[in-house]
C-alpha positions as protocol buffer text, in pm:
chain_id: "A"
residue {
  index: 1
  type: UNK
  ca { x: 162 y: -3296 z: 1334 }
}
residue {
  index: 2
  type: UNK
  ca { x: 325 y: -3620 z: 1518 }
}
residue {
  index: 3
  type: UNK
  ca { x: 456 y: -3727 z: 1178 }
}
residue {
  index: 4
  type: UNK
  ca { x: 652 y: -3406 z: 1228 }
}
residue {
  index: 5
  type: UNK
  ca { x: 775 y: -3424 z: 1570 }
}
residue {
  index: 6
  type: UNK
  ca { x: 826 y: -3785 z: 1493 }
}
residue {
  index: 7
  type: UNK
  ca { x: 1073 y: -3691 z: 1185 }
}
residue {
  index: 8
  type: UNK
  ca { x: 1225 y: -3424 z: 1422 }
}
residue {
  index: 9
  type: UNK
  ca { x: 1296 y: -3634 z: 1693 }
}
residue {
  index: 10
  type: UNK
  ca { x: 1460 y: -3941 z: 1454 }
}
residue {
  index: 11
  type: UNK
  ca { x: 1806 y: -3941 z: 1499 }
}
residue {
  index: 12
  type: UNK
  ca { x: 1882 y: -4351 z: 1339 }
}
residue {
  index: 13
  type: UNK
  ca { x: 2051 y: -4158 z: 1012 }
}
residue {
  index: 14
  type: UNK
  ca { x: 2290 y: -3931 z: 1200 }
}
residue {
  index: 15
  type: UNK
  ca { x: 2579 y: -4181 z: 1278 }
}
residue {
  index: 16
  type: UNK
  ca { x: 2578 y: -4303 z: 857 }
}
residue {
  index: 17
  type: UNK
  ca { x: 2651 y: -3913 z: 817 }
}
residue {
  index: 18
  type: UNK
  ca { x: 2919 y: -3886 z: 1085 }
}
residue {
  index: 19
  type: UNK
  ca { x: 3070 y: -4224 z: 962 }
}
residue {
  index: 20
  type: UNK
  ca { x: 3065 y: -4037 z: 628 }
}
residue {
  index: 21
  type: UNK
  ca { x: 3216 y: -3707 z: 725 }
}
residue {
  index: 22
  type: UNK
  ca { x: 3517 y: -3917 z: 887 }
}
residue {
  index: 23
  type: UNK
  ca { x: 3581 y: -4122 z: 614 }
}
residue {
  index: 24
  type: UNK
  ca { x: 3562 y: -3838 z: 410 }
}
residue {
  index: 25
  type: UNK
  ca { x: 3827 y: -3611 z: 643 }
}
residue {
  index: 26
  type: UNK
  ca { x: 4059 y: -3924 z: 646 }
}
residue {
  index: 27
  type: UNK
  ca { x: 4047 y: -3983 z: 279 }
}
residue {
  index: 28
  type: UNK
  ca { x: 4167 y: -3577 z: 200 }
}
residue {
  index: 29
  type: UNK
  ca { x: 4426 y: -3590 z: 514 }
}
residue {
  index: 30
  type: UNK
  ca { x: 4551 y: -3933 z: 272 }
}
residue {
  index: 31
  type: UNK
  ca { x: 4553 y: -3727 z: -16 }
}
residue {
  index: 32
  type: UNK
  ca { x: 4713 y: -3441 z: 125 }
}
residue {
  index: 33
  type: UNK
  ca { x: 5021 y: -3703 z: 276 }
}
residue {
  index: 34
  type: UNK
  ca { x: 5038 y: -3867 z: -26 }
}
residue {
  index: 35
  type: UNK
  ca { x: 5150 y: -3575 z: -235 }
}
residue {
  index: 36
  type: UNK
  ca { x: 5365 y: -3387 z: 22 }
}
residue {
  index: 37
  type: UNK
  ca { x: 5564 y: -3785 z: 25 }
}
residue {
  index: 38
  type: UNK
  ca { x: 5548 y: -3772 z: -359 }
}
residue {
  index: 39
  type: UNK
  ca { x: 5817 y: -3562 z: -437 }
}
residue {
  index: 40
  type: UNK
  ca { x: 6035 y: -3674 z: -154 }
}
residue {
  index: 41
  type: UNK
  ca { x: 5983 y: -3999 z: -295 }
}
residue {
  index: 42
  type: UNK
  ca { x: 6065 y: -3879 z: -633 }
}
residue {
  index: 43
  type: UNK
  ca { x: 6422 y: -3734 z: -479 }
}
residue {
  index: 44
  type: UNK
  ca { x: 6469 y: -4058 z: -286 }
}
residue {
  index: 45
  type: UNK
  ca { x: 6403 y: -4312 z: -642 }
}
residue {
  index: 46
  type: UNK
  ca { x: 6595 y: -4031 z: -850 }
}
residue {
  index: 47
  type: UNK
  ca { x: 6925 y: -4106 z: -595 }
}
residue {
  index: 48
  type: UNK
  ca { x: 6896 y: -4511 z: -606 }
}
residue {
  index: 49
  type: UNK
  ca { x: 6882 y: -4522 z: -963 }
}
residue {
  index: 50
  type: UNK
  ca { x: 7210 y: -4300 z: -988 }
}
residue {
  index: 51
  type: UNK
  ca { x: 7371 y: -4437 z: -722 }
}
residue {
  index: 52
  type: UNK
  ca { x: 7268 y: -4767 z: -928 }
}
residue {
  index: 53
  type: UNK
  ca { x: 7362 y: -4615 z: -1269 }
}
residue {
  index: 54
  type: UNK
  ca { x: 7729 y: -4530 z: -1102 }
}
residue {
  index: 55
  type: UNK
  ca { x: 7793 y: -4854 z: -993 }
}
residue {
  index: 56
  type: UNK
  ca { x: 7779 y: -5001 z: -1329 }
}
């Protein structure tokens, strides 16, 4: 029985979870920016190289 209340009352592995849940939040937020810049990015490469290809 105290090995259970013992295990109950352990909290040492909850801030390795929360650290975990963050890092996983910030990594899907990244991967969420990253694509909505993508095609913006696309649009922006796709007008240098004309602009380039014009100037030739």
């Amino acid at each position: 029985m105290r090995r259970l209340e013992s295990f109950l009352q352990d909290d040492s592995g909850t801030a390795k979870i929360e650290y975990c849940l963050i890092a996983s939040i910030v990594s899907v937020a990244a991967v969420i920016a990253f694509e909505a810049m993508g095609e913006s990015l696309i649009s922006l490469f796709d007008q240098v190289t004309t602009t380039l290809d014009a100037g030739d």
